[in-house]
TORVEX-465564 format. One record per residue (C-alpha): x, y, z; residue in one letter. Coordinates in steps of 0.2 Angstrom, whole numbers, padded with zeros to 4 digits, always signed. Layout:
<atoms>
XYZa;...
</atoms>
This chain:
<atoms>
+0570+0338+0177x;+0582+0328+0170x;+0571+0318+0160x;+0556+0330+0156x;+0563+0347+0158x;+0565+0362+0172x;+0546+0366+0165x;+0539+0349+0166x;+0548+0348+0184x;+0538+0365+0188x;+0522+0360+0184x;+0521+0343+0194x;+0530+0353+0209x;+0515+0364+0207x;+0503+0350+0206x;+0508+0341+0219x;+0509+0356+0232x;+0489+0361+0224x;+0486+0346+0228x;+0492+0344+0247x;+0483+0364+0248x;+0469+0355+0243x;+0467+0343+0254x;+0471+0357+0269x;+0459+0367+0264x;+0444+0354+0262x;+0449+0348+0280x;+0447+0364+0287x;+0433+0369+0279x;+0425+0352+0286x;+0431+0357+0303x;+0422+0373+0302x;+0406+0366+0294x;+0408+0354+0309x;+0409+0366+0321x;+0397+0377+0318x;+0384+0362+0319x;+0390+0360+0333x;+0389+0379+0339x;+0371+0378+0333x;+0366+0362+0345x;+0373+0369+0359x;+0364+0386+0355x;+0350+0375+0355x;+0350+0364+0370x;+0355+0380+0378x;+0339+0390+0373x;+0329+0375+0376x;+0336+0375+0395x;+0333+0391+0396x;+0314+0391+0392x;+0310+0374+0406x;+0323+0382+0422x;+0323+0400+0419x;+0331+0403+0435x;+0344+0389+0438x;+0351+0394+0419x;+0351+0412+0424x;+0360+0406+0441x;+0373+0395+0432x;+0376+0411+0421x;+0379+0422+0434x;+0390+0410+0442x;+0401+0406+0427x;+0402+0426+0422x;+0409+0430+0440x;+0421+0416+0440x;+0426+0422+0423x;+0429+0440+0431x;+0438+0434+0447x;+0452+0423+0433x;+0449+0440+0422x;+0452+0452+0440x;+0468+0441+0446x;+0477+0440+0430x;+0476+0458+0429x;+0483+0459+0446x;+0497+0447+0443x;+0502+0458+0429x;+0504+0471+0436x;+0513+0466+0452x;+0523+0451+0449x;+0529+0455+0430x;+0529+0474+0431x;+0548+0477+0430x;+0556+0487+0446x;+0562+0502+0437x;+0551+0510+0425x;+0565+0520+0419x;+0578+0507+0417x;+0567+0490+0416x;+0579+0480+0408x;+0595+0485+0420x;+0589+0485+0435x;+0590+0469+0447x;+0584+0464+0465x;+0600+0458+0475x;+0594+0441+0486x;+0606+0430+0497x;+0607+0413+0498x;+0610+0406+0514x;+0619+0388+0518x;+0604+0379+0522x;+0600+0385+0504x;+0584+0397+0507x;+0583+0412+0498x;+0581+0431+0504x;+0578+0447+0497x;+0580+0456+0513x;+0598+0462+0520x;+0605+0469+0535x;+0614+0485+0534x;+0630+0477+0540x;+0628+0466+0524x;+0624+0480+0513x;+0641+0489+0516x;+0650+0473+0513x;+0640+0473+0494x;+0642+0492+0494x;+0663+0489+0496x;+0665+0476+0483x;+0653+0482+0470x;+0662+0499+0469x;+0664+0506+0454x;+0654+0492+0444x;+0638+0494+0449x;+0623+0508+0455x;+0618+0501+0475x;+0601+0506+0480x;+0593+0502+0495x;+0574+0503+0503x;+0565+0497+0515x;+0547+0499+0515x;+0536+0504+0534x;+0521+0509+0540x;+0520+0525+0549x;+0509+0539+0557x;+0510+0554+0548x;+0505+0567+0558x;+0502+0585+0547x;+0494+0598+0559x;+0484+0592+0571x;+0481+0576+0561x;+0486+0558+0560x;+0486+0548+0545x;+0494+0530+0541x;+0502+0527+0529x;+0517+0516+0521x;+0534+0525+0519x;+0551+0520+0513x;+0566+0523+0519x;+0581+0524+0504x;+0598+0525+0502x;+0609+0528+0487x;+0601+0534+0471x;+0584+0527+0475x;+0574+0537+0463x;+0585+0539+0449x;+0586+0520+0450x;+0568+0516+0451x;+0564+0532+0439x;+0550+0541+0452x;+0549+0558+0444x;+0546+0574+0454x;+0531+0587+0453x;+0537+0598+0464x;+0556+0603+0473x;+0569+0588+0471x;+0571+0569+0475x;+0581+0563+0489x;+0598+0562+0487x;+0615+0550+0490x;+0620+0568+0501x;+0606+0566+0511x;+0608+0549+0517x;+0626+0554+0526x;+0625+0558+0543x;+0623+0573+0552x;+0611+0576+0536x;+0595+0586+0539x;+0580+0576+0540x;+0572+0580+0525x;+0555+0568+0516x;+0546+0567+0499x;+0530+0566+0499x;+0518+0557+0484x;+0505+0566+0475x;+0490+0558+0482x;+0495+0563+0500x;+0501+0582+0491x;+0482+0582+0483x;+0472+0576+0499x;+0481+0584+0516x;+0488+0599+0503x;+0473+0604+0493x;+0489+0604+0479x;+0498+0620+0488x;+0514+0625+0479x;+0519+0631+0494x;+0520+0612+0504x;+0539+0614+0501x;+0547+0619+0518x;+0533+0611+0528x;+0536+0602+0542x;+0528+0586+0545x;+0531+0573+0561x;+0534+0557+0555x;+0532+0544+0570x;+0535+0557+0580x;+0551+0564+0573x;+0550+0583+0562x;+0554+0580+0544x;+0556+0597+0532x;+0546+0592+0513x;+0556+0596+0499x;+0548+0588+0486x;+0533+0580+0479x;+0534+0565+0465x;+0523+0563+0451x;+0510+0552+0447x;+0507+0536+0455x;+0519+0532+0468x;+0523+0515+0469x;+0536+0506+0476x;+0551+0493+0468x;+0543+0480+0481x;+0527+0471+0474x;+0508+0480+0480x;+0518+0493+0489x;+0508+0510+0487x;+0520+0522+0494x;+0516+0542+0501x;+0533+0546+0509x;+0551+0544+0508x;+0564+0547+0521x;+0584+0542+0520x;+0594+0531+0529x;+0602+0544+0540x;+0584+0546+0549x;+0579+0529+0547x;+0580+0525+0568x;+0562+0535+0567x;+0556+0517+0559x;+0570+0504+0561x;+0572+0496+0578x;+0587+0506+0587x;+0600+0493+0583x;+0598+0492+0564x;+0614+0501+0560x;+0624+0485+0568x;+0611+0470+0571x;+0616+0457+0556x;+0601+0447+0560x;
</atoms>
């Protein structure tokens, strides 16, 4: 520029990066070119191996689309499970609270003598919500089903964002002692034992054998904050000795 002037500059800056364009351009248009010729042989030897083995091609087809579906079918599943967030109405504020022990393994599962000491020095800063995930035996008339139930403390489904069809939620009240036993029920349990009756709330089911009043039914598909858990029933922690071994309150272990 300083010899030949700003337009003189300009026009061999433009040359130069034309040129280097150029040269880009050709190379991946030769790539291309490349690749479709060799797109077109393998078409080829593919059609020729068709017409001699008929059935082994049609065998190796087969083979190679289920393998393909089984990677397509698993990531689909890992998606959904292991990178799903926990709450769907607080995804990015809500966190799974695991302990490290001294031999330096790693738990997600506390006792409830454990739980009051995080309740106690979490306080203020910090929503606690607790659950615990069971098989049960539902009985509704004269008939049994089982099924997976959880047992929650604290603000449980504000926390995981489970919306209600019918009636309410469970609430922190209903987790204190000398609480009525009351459950939620999912819509796929409402729909099948129910035949969607608005007047399920105020039922009484037996849960494991213990009388529980309904009072509400959640919307949608009920699943659980812990991974592939598919839940139709939530009771608190106030009733949880109709799952929990009988010393659960004060067992650390």
């Amino acid at each position: 520029r300083g010899t030949h002037g700003s337009v003189t500059a300009a026009l061999f800056l433009l040359r130069e990066a034309a040129s280097l364009i150029g040269v880009f351009v050709a190379a991946a248009m030769s790539r291309s070119v490349r690749s479709i010729a060799m797109v077109r042989r393998d078409l080829g030897h593919a059609v020729r191996a068709v017409r001699r083995r008929p059935g082994t091609s049609l065998g190796a087809m087969l083979m190679l689309a289920a393998g393909l579906a089984a990677v397509a079918s698993a990531a689909g599943l890992a998606s959904a499970l292991l990178f799903r967030p926990i709450s769907s109405r607080h995804p990015d504020e809500v966190r799974r609270l695991a302990s490290v022990d001294r031999t330096g393994r790693t738990r997600l599962a506390f006792s409830e003598v454990e739980l009051e000491q995080i309740r106690a020095n979490l306080s203020e800063m910090a929503t606690v919500a607790t659950a615990n995930l069971q098989p049960v035996v539902l009985r509704i008339g004269d008939t049994d089903s089982q099924l997976l139930a959880e047992v929650m403390g604290g603000r449980y489904f504000e926390v995981i964002g489970l919306g209600m069809l019918l009636g309410r939620p469970l609430l922190e009240a209903d987790a204190t002692a000398g609480a009525p036993p009351l459950i939620v029920i999912s819509e796929r349990l409402w729909r099948q034992r129910f035949a969607r009756d608005p007047s399920v709330l105020g039922t009484d089911v037996r849960l494991n054998g213990r009388a529980f009043t309904i009072v509400g039914v959640t919307a949608g598909t009920s699943t659980s904050s812990l991974l592939g858990g598919s839940v139709d029933a939530w009771i608190t922690l106030a009733h949880a000795d109709a799952m929990l071994d009988r010393n659960w309150r004060t067992n650390p272990d």
